[in-house]
C-alpha positions as CSV (number, residue, x, y, z in Angstrom):
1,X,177.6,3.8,-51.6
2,X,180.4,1.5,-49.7
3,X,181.6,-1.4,-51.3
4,X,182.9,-3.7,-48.8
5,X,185.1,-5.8,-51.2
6,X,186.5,-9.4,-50.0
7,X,189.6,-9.2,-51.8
8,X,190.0,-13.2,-52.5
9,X,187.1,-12.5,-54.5
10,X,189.2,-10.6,-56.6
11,X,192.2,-12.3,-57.3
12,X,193.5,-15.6,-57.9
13,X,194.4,-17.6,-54.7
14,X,197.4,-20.3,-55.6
15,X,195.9,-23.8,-55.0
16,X,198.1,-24.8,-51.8
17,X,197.7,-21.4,-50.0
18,X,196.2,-22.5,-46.8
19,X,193.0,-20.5,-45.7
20,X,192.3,-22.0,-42.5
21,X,195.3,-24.1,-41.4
22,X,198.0,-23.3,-39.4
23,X,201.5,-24.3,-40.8
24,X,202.9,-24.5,-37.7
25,X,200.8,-27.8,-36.2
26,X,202.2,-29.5,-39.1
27,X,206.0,-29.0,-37.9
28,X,207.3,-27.9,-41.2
29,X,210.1,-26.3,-42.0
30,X,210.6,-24.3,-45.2
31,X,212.8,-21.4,-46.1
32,X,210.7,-18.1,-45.4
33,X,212.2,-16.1,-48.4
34,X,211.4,-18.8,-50.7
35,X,208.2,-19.1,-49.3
36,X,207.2,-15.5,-49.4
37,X,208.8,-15.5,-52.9
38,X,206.4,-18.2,-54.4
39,X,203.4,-16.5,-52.6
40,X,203.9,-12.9,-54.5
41,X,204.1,-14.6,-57.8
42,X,200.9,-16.8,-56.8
43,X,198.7,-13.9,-57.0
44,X,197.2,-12.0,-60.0
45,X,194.1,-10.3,-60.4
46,X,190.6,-12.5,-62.1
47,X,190.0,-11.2,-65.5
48,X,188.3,-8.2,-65.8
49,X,188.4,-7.4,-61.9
50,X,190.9,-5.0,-62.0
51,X,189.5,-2.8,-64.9
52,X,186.1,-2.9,-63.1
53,X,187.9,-2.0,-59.6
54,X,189.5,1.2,-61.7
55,X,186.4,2.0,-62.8
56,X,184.7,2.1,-59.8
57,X,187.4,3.8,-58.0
58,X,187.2,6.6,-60.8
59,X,183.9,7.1,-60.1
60,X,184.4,8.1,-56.7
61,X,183.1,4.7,-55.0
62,X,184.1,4.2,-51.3
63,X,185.7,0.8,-51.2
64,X,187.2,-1.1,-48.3
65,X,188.9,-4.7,-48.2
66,X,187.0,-7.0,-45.8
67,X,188.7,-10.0,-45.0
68,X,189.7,-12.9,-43.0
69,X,193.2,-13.3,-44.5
70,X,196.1,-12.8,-42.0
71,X,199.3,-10.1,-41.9
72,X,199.8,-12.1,-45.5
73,X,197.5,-9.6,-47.1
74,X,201.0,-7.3,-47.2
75,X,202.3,-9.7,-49.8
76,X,199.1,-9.2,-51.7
77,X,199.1,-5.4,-51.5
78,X,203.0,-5.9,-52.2
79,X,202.3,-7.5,-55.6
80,X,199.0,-5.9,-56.7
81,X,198.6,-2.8,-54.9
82,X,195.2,-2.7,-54.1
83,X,195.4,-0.2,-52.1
84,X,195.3,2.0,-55.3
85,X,191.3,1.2,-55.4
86,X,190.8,0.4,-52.0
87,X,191.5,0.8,-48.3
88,X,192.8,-2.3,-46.1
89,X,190.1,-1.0,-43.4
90,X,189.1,-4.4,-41.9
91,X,191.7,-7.3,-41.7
92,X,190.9,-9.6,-39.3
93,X,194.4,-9.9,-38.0
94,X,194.1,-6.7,-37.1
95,X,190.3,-6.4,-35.8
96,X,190.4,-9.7,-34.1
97,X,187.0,-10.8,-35.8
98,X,186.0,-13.2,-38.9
99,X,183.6,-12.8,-41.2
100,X,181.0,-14.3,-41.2
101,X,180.9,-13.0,-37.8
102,X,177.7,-10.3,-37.1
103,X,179.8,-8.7,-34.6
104,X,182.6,-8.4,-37.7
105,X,179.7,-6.6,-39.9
106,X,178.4,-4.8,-37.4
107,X,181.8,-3.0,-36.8
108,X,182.4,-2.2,-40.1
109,X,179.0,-0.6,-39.8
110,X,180.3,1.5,-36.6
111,X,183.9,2.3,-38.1
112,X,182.0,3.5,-41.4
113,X,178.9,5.4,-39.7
114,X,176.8,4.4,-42.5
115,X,173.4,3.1,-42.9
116,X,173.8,-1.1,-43.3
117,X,171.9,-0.5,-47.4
118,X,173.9,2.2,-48.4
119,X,176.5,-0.6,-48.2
120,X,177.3,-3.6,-51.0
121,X,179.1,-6.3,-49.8
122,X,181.0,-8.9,-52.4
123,X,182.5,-11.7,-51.5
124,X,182.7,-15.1,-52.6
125,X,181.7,-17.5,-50.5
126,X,177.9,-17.3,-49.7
127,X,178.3,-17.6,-45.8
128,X,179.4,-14.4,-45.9
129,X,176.9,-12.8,-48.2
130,X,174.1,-14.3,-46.6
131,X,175.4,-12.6,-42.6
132,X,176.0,-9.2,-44.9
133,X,172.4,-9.9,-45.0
134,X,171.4,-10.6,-42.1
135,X,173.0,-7.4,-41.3
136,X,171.4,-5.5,-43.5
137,X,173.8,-4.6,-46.2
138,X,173.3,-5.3,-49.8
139,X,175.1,-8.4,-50.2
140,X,176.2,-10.2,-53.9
141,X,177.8,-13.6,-54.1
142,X,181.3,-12.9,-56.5
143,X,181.2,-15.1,-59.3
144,X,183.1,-13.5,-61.4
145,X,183.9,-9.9,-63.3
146,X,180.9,-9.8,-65.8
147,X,178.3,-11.1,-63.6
148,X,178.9,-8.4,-60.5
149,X,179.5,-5.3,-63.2
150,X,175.9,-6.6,-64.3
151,X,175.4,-6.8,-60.0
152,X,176.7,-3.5,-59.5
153,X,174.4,-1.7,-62.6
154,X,171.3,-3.9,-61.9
155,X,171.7,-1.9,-57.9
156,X,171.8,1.5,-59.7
157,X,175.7,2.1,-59.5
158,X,176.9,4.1,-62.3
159,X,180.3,3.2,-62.6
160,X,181.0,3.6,-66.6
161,X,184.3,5.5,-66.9
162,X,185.5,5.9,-70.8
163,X,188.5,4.1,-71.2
164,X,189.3,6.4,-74.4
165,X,188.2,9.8,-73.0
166,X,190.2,9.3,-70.1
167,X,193.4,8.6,-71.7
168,X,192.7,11.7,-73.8
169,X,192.0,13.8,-70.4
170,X,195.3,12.5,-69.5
171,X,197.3,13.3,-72.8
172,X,195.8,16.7,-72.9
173,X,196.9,17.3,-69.5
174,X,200.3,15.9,-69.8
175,X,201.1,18.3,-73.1
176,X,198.6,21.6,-72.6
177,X,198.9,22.4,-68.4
């Protein structure tokens, strides 16, 4: 199973991060360290998002970040390094296509050589679910941590890594090779 994960589903966005605007119409001038600065601290993960990211990770899930955010997503990965659960696969400032483009889904399809329902799509705006859809993949509006780990189990995903055993595994390793 893919998980095609919309990564502003999963963290929290800082109120005056534009989405959609460009700065540069507005003629403004700001100090680019500063700005980049007060971006990185901006960002943290939703509760409970990054403890259900690990868990799926650790239980071998494929999971890509698709997104319409621009080359500022390296800030994000900077900070949060999401790359440790998932891959940066589809950035639309590097594909040159938006969700909720088809063309966009139907890509990810290609790149992925999957079938469109072996693939779960997240995101949280419903634009974007509903042309996952369209295209066939599973799609789930993001609401929030509790309600897609519910999602995720109610689709059959078995994603219920021990917290406890693991650190054990890890410990055991660490002191008896």
């Amino acid at each position: 199973m893919h998980l095609g994960l919309h990564f502003f589903s999963f963290i929290k966005v800082p109120p005056w991060t534009p989405r959609n605007i460009e700065l540069s119409k507005y003629h403004m001038f700001f100090c680019l360290a500063g700005l980049k600065s007060c971006m990185i601290r901006g960002y943290s993960y939703i509760e409970g998002v990054e403890e259900l990211l690990h868990a799926l990770k650790q239980s071998h899930y494929e999971m890509h970040a698709f997104t319409n955010y621009p080359i500022w997503y390296e800030l994000i990965e900077e900070k949060l390094k999401l790359s440790t659960y998932l891959s940066w696969s589809f950035c639309s400032c590097i594909t040159g296509k938006r969700k909720p483009d088809p063309d966009f889904y139907l890509e990810v399809l290609r790149h992925l050589d999957v079938e469109p329902a072996s693939c779960v799509f997240i995101d949280d705006r419903m634009a974007n679910v509903e042309a996952a859809t369209d295209a066939g993949i599973v799609g789930i509006h993001f609401k929030g941590a509790t309600s897609l780990r519910q999602d995720l189990t109610l689709l059959g995903l078995d994603f219920s890594v021990n917290k406890d055993e693991e650190d054990a595994a890890e410990h055991k390793a660490e002191y008896f090779p």
